[in-house]
N, C-alpha and C positions, 0 to 999 in steps of 0.2 A: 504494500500500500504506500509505504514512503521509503521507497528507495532512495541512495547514492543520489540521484540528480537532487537540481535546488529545487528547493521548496517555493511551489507558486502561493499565489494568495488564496488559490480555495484552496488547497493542501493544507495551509493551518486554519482554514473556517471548520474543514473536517476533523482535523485535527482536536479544535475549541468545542466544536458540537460533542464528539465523542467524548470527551475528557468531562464535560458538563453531565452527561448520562450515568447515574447511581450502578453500580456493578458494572457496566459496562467500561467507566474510567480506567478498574483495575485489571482487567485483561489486557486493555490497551496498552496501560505503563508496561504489564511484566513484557507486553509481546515486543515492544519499542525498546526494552532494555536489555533482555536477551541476543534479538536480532542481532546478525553481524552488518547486512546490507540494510540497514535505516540511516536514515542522514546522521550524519554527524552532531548537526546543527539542533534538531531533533533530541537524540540521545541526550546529548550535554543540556538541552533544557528540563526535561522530565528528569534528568537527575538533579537539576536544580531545584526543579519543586519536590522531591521525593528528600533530600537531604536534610531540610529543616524537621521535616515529622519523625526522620530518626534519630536526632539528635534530641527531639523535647521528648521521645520516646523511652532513650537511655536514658535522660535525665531523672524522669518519671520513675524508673526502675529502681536506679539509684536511694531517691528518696526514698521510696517504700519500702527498701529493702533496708534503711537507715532507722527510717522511724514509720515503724508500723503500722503503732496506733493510728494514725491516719489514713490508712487506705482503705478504702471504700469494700 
């Protein structure tokens, strides 16, 4: 779907539709981050949104695994 060549302007309207659809987002990220032949440009952005959730993720773990009493 998004291969090596550059990314037209509806390539990332499909791109933003998909990524806005509940379950279907996360197919899309693992299949975009897997891939070897997705754009480059592509890649390095969906790691860009995916990096900040695993950082408040670990930090999350962190805490809880610090002071108990407060997790849910």
């Amino acid at each position: 779907m998004f291969t090596n060549r550059d990314m037209q302007i509806g390539d990332w309207w499909l791109f933003f539709i998909l990524i806005a659809i509940p379950l279907v987002n996360i197919f899309v990220i693992i299949n975009i981050i897997l891939s070897s032949t997705v754009n480059r440009s592509l890649k390095n952005y969906v790691l860009a949104i995916i990096l900040p959730f695993i950082i408040i993720l670990g930090f999350e773990l962190i805490f809880i695994s610090i002071f108990p009493v407060f997790s849910i």
